[in-house]
Each structure stands twice: as structure tokens, then as C-alpha cells.
VOBAGU-664347 format. One line per 8 residues: number of its first residue (from 1); their letters; for each residue x, y, z of C-alpha. Coordinates in Angstrom, 1 decimal. Layout:
N
NUM> A> X,Y,Z  ...
END
This chain:
336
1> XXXXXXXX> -38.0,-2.5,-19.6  -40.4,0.3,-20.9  -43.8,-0.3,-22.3  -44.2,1.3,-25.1  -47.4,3.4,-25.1  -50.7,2.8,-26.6  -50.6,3.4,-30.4  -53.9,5.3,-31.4
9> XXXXXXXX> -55.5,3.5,-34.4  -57.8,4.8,-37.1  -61.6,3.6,-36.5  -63.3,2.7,-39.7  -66.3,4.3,-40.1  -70.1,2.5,-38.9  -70.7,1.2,-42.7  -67.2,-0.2,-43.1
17> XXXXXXXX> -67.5,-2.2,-40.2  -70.8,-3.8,-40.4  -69.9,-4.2,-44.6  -66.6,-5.9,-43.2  -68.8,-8.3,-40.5  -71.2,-8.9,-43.3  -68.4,-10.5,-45.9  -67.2,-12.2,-43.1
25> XXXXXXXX> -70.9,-14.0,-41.9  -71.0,-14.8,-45.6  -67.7,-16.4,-46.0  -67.9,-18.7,-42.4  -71.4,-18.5,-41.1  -73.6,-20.0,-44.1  -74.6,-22.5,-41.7  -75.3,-22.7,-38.0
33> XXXXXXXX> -71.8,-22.2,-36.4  -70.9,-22.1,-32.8  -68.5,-19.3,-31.6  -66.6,-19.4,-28.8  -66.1,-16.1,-26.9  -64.2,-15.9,-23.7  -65.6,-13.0,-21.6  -65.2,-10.7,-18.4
41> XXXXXXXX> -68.5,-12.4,-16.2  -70.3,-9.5,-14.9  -72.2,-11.2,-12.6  -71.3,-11.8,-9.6  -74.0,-14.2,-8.0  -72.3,-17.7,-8.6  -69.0,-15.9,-7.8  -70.1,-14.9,-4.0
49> XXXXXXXX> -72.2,-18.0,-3.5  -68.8,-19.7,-4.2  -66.8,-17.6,-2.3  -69.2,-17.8,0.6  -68.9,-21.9,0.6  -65.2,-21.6,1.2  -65.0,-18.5,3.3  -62.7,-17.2,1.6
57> XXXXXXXX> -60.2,-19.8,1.6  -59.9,-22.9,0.0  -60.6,-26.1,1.3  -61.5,-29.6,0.3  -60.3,-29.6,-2.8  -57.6,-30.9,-5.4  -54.3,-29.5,-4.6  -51.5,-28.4,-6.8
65> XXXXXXXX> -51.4,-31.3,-9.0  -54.6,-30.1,-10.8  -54.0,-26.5,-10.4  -50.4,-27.1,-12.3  -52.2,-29.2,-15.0  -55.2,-26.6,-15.7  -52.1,-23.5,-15.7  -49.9,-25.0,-18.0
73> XXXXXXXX> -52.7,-25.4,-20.5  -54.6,-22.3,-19.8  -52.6,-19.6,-18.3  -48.6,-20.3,-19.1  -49.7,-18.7,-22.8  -49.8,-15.4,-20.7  -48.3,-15.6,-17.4  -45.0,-17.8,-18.5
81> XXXXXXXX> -44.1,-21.4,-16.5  -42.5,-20.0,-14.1  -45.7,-17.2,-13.4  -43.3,-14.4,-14.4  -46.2,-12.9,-16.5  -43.4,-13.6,-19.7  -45.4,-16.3,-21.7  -45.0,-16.6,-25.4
89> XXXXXXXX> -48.1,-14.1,-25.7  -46.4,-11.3,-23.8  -45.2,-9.6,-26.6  -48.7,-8.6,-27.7  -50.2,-8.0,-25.0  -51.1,-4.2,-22.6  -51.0,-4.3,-19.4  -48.4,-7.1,-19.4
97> XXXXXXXX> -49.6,-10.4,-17.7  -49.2,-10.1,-14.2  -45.7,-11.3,-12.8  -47.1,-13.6,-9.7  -43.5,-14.2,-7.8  -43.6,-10.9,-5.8  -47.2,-11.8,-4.4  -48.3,-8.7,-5.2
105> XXXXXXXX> -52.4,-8.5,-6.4  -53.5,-5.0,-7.1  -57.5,-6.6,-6.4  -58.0,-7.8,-3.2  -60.6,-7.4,-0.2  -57.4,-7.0,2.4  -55.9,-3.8,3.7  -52.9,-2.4,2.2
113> XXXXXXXX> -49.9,-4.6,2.5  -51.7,-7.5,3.1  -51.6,-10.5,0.9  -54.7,-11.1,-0.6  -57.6,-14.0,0.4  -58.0,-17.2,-1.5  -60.8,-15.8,-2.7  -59.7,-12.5,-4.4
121> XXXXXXXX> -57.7,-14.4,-6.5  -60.6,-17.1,-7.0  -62.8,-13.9,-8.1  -60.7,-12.5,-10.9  -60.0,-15.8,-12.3  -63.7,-16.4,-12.7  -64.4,-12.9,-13.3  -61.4,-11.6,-15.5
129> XXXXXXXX> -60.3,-8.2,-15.6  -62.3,-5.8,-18.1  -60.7,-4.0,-20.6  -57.3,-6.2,-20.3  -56.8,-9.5,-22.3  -57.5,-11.5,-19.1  -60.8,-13.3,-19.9  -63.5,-14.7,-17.5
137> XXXXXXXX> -62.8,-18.4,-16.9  -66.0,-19.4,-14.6  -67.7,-20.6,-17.9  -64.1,-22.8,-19.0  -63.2,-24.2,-15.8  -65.3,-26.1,-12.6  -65.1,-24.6,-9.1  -62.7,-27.3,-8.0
145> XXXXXXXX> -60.4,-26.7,-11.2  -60.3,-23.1,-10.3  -59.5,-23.0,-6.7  -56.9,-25.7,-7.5  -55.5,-23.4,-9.7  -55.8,-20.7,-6.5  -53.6,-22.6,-4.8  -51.0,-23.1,-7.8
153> XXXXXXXX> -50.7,-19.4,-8.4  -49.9,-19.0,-4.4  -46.8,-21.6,-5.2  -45.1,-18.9,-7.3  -44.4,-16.5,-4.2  -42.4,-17.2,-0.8  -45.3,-14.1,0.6  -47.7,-16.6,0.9
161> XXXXXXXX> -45.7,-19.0,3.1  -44.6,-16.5,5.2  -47.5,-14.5,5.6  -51.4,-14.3,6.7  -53.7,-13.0,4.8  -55.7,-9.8,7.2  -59.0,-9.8,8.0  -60.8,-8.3,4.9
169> XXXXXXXX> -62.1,-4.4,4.9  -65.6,-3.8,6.5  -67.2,-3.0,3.6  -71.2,-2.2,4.8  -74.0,-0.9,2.5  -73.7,1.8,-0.1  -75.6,4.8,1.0  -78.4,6.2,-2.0
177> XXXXXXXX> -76.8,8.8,-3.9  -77.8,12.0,-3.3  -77.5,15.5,-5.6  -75.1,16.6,-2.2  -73.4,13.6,-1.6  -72.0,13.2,-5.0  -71.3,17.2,-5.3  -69.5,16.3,-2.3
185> XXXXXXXX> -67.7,13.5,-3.8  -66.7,15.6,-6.8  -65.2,18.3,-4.5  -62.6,15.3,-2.7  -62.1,14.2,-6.2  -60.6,17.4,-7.0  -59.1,17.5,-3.4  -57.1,14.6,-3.3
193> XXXXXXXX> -55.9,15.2,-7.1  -57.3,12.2,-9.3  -57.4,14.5,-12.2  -53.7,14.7,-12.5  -54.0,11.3,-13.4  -57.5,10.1,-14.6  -58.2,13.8,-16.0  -61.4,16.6,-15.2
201> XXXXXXXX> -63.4,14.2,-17.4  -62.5,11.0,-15.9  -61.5,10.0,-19.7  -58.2,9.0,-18.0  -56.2,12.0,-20.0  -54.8,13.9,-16.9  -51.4,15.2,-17.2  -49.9,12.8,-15.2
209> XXXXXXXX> -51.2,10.2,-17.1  -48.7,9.7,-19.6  -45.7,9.0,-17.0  -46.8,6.2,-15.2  -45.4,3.4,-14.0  -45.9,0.1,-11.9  -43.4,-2.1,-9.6  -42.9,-3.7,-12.3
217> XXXXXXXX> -41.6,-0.9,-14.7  -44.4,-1.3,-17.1  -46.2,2.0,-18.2  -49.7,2.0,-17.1  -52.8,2.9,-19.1  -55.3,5.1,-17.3  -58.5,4.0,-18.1  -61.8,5.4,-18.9
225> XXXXXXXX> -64.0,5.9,-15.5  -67.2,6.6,-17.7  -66.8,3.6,-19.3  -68.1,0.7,-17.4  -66.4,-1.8,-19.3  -63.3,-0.6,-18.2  -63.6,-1.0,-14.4  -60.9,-3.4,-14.0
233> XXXXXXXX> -62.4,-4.9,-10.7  -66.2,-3.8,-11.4  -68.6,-1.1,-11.9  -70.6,-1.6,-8.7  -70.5,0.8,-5.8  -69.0,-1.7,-3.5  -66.6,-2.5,-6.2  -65.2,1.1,-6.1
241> XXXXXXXX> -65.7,1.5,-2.5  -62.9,-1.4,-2.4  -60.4,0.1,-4.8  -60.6,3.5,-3.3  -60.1,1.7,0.5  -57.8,-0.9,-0.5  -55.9,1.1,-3.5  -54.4,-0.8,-6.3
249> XXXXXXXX> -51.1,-2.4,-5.0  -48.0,-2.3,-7.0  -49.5,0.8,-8.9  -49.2,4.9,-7.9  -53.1,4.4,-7.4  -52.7,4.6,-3.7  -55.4,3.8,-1.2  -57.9,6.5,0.5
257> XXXXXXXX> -58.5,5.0,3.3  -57.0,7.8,5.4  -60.4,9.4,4.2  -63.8,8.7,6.3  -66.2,6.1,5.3  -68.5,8.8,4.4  -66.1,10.3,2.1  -64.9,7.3,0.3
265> XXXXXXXX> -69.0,6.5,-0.4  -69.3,10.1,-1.5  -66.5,10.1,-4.1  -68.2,6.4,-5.4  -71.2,8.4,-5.8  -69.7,11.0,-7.6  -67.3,8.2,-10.1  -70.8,6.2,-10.1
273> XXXXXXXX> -72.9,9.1,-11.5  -70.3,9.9,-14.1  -70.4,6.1,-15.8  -72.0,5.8,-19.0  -74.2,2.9,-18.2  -75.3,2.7,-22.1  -72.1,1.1,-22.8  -72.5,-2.3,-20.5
281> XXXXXXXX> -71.6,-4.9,-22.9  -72.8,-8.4,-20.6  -71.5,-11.3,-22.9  -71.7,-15.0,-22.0  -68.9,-17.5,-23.1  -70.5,-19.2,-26.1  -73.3,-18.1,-28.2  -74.9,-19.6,-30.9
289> XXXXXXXX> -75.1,-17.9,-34.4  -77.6,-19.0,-37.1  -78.2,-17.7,-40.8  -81.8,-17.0,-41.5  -83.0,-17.8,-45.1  -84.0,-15.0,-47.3  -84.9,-16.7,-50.6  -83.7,-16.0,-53.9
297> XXXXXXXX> -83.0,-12.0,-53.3  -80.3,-11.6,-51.4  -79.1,-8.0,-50.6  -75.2,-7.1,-49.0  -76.4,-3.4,-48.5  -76.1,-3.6,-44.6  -78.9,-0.8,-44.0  -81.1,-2.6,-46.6
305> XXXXXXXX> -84.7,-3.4,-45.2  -83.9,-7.2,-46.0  -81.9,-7.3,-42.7  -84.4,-5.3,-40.5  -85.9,-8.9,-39.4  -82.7,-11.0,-39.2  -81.4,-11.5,-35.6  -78.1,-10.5,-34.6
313> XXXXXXXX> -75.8,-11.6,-32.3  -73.7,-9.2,-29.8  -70.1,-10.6,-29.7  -67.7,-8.9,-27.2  -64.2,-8.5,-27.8  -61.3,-8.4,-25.3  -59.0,-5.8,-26.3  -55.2,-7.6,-26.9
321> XXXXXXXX> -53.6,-4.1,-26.2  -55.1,-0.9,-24.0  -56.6,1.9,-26.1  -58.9,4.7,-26.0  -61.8,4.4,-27.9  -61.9,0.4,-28.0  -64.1,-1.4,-30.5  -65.6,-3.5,-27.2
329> XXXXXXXX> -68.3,-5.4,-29.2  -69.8,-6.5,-32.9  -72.6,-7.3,-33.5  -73.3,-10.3,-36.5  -76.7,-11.2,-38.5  -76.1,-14.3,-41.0  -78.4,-15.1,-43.6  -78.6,-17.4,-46.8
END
């Protein structure tokens, strides 16, 4: 079946929004309110300390029993019972959930062809995967709860009883960016193609763009590469250096690791410089949001000065369905 492509929606201008926010705060947020928001975890601390304790694989913890019981209340909304990525919650969502029977993982840390490690899996889970409807669940569910679910996942595809995960890439340390290196990086950017598919401006417009398509026959959105909230498996140079060595299985984003160490850093440098670093929108999974009282004058003007001292609150939204131009965040003041 063939995803339908994005439909390009009309953004309401700055004063609309915040006037819209506003009438919302003053319908539900009168009092102190709590707000759940599920969000992509940015950093990556916990995540390796985690990873690090298991070495990759998962050991000494719950098995399936827990992993089934955690899916079918937080992931079969998406990825269906039988992890065919055809939940009840398909239908509104782009990118599709991901299909898990062919055991095929477009982030992992192994070479091409190769199944991914425990922990690849354990990563996105905790981490989610920006710019897609697949949240962050590190702050939701325990270490043991999320490995079990690791493990669960796995149960969906015969690849992983049949095969070995590889050794993972050799990653080493990002060299500095220079003015050369990344002038270098720009020229194999242009050498290997990209821009026939993520465009001369890396705003994901190349001419390609429009007619791709996955294993799965789902049309692919080409995302922003100066946006860093986009990155689907990070923003950090070691991040990109794994895409580009790795490439994106199940997806014409091929790997480069025909290309020299040196030249995969250099285009890194180059996608690196080129990332609007402005836009990081870091959001943790709940936040509190109180009203502030402003006696008996109370203004809705949002640009009034009467709002000028009021906190306000950054909320990040996860896009249901790929677009360009997302509305990524809002941002709410309450008072009374």
C-alpha cells in the first residue's frame, strides 16, 4: 500500500497561536495542573551507562512475560499485537510504525546486514525517534521493564534465532572541524549525490525526494538536516558518523562505508556545520505548570506588559504525521 504524502498545512500566524494557548491556559490551567508530555530524551548519559552495564546485551533480567505485559499496554496502540507496525493508531500516523517481523532496524551500531545489538533497540526505546510519533520511554518505564521489552520485540522475527548479532563498527573520536575538512565534506556530499535526495540545502527537497520508498512500500519523508530535531538517531557527530557507516536499513539511504574514515568524519563535519543549533528543543517527560496571580486587572493581550513577568513553560510536541515546517514546541504562561 502507498503512503499518501505529507499534506502541507497552513501555519497560523505568531499572535494566533499564543491568543489560542492563552484561551486554552485560561479554560484548564486556573490552578496548578500537571502535564504529562512524552518526549524524544536527548541525553544520552543514563542511556550509555545502561548500555555499558549490559554490554550490549541483555542479561539478568525479566524475560518475555514482562516484556509482553509492558507491549500490550504501551506499544500494541502503534506497532499492532502481532508487531506488524498495524495498531489501531496506524491510520494516523507518518512514518508508519515500524513492522518488527522482518528483523529489520534501520538504527543500529552493526554493519550492514547484520541484526542489530540488544542494545540498539534498548536505545531507541528509551530515546525515541525525533520528529516521528515514537516518544522517549526512559522517563515511563524502569531499566528492567525496558530490556524485558528488548527481548519481546526480538520474539516477533525468526532473524534473531537464527542469527548473531556482528561486532559493532569501530566508531573512535570525532576529529575538530576544520574550515577544510568540512569544505571537504561538502565536496563528497555533492560527490556521492545526497542532494538528489535530501536537496543543495539539506531542507530534504531534492528531486528524488518525492519518489521514495522503504521495504515496506511506505513513502518516505526526507527530513530536514538543519533541523536538529529531526535527526532521527541524533544530532551528535558520532551519531551521524553511525548512519553514514552503517546506512539506514530497509531504506534507499544506503551506507558509505565504502568511503574512508576520514571522509565519512569530513561529510559529519560538513551535515554538522549546516544544523541550526537554535532550534534544540530538550524536553523532559512531565513538567509542572502553575498560574501566577495578577490581581484584579487581568489583560488577554498576549504581548501586554502584564505577561512580561509570568513564567512560561516550553512544551514539546511529537508530530502525529511528517511535515515541513513542524510546530515542534509551545510555550504556556497561566495566570489568575
Amino acid at each position: 500500500m502507498e503512503m499518501k504524502k505529507y499534506t502541507p498545512c497552513h501555519h497560523p500566524s505568531e499572535t494566533r497561536i499564543k491568543k489560542q494557548l492563552l484561551c486554552w491556559v485560561l479554560a484548564f490551567g486556573l490552578l496548578s495542573t500537571n502535564s504529562v508530555v512524552l518526549a524524544h530524551d536527548r541525553s544520552p548519559e543514563k542511556s550509555k551507562a545502561n548500555e555499558a552495564h549490559h554490554g550490549g546485551h541483555s542479561t539478568g533480567v525479566p524475560g518475555k512475560a514482562l516484556g509482553e505485559t509492558v507491549y500490550k499496554h504501551m506499544c500494541v496502540f502503534c506497532h499492532g499485537a502481532d508487531g506488524n507496525g498495524g495498531g489501531k493508531a496506524m491510520a494516523y500516523l507518518y512514518p508508519w510504525p515500524r513492522d518488527f517481523r522482518k528483523g529489520v532496524f534501520k538504527h543500529r551500531t552493526t554493519p550492514p546486514g547484520s541484526i542489530p545489538l540488544d542494545k540498539d533497540i534498548f536505545r531507541t526505546i528509551q530515546r525515541g525517534v525525533p520528529g516521528t510519533a515514537m516518544p522517549g520511554w526512559e522517563s515511563a518505564l524502569s531499566e528492567a521493564e525496558t530490556w524485558s521489552v528488548v527481548e519481546y520485540i526480538k520474539g516477533f522475527s525468526e532473524r534473531f534465532k537464527n542469527e548473531t548479532a556482528m561486532p559493532p563498527i569501530e566508531l573512535g573520536i570525532a576529529p575538530p572541524a576544520t574550515k577544510e575538512s568540512i569544505a571537504a565534506g561538502e565536496k563528497l556530499f555533492r560527490e556521492m549525490r545526497c542532494q538528489g535526495c535530501h536537496g543543495t540545502d539539506l531542507k530534504g527537497e531534492g528531486p528524488q525526494a518525492e519518489n521514495l520508498f522503504d521495504i515496506w512500500d511506505h513513502r518516505l519523508f526526507v527530513y530536514d538536516l538543519t533541523n536538529p530535531n529531526t535527526y532521527k538517531f541524533g544530532y551528535e557527530s558520532v551519531d551521524i558518523y553511525t548512519t553514514l557507516t552503517t546506512g539506514v536499513e530497509g531504506t534507499p539511504m544506503k551506507n558509505y562505508g565504502h568511503l574512508t574514515e576520514k571522509e565519512r568524519w569530513e561529510i559529519t563535519g560538513f551535515l554538522r556545520s549546516k544544523i541550526d543549533m537554535n532550534r534544540v528543543k530538550e524536553s523532559g517527560y512531565e513538567i509542572d505548570i502553575y498560574s501566577t496571580k495578577v490581581g484584579d486587572e487581568f489583560i488577554l493581550d498576549p504581548y501586554h506588559e502584564l505577561w512580561e513577568g509570568i513564567p512560561e513553560k516550553v512544551v514539546k510536541l511529537l508530530p502525529l504525521n511528517a511535515r515541513k515546517l513542524p510546530i515542534s514546541n509551545i510555550k504556556i504562561q497561566s495566570a489568575l
